[in-house]
C-alpha positions as CSV (number, residue, x, y, z in Angstrom):
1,X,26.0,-17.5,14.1
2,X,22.7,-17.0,12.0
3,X,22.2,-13.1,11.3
4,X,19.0,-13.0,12.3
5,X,19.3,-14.5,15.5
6,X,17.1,-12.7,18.2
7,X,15.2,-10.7,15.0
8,X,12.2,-13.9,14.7
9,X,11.8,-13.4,18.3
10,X,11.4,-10.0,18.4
11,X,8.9,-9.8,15.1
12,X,6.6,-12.9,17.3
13,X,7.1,-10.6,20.5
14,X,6.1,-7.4,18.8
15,X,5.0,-7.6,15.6
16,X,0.6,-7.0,16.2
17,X,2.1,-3.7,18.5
18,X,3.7,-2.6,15.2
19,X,0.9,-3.5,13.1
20,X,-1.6,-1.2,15.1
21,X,1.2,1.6,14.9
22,X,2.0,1.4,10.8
23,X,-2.1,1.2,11.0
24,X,-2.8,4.0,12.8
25,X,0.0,5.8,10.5
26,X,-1.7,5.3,7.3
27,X,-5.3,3.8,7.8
28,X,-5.4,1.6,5.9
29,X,-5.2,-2.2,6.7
30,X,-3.5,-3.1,3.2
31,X,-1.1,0.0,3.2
32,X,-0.4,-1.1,6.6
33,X,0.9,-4.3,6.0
34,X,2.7,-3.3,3.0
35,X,4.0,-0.5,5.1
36,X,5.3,-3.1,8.2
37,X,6.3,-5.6,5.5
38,X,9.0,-3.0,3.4
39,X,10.1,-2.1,6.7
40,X,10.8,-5.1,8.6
41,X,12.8,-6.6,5.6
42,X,15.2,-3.8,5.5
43,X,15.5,-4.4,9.3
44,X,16.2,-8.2,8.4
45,X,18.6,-7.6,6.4
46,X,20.5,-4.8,9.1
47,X,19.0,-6.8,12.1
48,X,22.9,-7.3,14.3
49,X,23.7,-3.8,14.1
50,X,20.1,-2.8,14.7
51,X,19.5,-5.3,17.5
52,X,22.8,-4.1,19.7
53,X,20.7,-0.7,20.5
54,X,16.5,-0.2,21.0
55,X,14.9,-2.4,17.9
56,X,11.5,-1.6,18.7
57,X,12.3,2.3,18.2
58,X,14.3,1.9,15.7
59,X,11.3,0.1,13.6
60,X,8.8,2.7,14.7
61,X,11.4,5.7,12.9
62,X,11.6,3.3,9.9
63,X,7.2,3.1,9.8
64,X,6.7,6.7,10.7
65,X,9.6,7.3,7.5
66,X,8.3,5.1,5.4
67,X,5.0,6.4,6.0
68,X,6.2,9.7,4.9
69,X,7.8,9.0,2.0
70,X,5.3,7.5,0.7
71,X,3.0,9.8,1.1
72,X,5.1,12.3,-0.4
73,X,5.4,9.7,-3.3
74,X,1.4,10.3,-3.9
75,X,0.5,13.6,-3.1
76,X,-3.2,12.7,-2.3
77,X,-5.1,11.5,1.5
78,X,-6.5,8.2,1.7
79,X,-9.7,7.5,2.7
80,X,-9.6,6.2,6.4
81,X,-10.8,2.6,6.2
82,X,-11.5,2.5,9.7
83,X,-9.5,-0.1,12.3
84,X,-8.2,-3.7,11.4
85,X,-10.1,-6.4,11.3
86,X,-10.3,-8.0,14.9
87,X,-13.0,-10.9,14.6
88,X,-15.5,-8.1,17.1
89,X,-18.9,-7.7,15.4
90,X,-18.6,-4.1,13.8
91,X,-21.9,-3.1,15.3
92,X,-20.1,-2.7,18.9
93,X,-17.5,0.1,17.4
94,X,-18.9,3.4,18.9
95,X,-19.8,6.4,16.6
96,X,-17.1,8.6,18.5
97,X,-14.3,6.4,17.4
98,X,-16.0,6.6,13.6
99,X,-15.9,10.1,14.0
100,X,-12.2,10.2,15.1
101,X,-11.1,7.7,12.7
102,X,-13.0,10.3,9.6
103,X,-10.8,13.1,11.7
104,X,-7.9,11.4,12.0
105,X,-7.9,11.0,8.5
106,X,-8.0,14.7,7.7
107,X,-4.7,15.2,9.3
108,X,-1.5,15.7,7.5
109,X,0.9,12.6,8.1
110,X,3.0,14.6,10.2
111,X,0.3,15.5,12.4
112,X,-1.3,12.1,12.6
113,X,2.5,10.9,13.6
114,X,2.9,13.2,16.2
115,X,-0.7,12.0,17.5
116,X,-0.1,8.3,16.9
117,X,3.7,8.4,18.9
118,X,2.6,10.3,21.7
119,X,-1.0,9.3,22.8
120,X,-0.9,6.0,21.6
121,X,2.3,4.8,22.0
122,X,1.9,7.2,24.9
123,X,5.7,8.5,24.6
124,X,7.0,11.7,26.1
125,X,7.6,14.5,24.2
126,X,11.6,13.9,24.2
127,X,11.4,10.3,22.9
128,X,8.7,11.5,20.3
129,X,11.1,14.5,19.0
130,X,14.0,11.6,18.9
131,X,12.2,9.1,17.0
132,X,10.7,12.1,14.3
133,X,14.2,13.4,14.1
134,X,12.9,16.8,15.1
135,X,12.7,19.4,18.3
136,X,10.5,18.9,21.3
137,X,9.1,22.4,20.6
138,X,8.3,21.2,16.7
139,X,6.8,17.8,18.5
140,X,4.6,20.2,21.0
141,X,3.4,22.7,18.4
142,X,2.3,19.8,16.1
143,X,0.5,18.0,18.8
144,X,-1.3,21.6,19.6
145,X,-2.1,21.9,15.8
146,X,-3.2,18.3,15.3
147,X,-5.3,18.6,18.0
148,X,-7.1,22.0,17.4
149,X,-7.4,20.9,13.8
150,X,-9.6,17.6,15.4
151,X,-11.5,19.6,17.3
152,X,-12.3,21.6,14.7
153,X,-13.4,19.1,12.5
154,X,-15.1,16.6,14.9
155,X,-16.2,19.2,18.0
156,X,-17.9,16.6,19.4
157,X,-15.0,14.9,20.7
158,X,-13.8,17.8,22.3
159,X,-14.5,16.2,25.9
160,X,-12.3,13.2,25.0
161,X,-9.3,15.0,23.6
162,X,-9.6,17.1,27.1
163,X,-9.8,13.8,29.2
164,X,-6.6,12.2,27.1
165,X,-4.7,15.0,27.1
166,X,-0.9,14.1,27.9
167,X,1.1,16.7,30.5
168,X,3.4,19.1,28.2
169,X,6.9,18.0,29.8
170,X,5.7,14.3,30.2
């Protein structure tokens, strides 16, 4: 039986999903990569035990992690590069997603997880709190702060914060 039956499918299946996540984590394409890249080869190397429960959960706790230790590792905030590279002319980005990118940027990694797992990955409150390792109350009052610290520094995205706003007990 070849120990990483199931895992090749999986990383063809999911892997551009994870990329945008470890992205939006870190912004920055290269960190990114680097990011997705330590992380899937400790999953490689674990991948039966790993593959028996949810894999796809499991890798987003091992990015959002990795993401933090290494931060912690540097002690400084990285210049937002702005999204991947899709083969889209540049010119059609819009200058509220420029401005949310700059904000996004601003935000402690703990914040910008909290934001990441729960608007883009759109999950619940619950699964967020799981996959952080932390409360549902710690998950709320982060998304609160996160979010009032965005509006503070980019108030002109105030209405689309409003509009995207998940319910509390989601």
């Amino acid at each position: 039986m070849d120990r990483y039956e199931g895992f090749r499918e999986f990383l063809r299946a999911r892997q551009m999903a994870l990329m945008r996540t470890s992205f939006l984590l870190c912004g920055d394409a290269h960190q990114a990569e680097e990011m997705l890249q330590s992380v899937l080869v400790k999953v490689a190397g674990n991948w039966r035990g790993i593959a028996r429960d949810n894999p796809e959960a499991y890798v987003r706790r091992a990015l959002v992690n990795e993401h933090i230790s290494w931060w912690r590792r540097q002690r400084r905030i990285f210049a937002f590069t702005g999204p991947p590279r899709t083969g889209r002319d540049p010119g059609d980005e819009s200058v509220s997603r420029i401005v949310l990118w700059q904000a996004l940027a601003r935000l402690t990694p703990r914040q910008r997880a909290v934001l990441v797992l729960r608007f883009y990955e759109d999950l619940s409150v619950q699964e967020a709190a799981d996959l952080l390792g932390c409360s549902p109350g710690t998950v709320k009052s982060q998304t609160s702060h996160a979010l009032g610290r965005l509006r503070a520094l980019a108030p002109e995205l105030a209405d689309l914060m409003d509009d995207s706003a998940p319910q509390e007990a989601k």
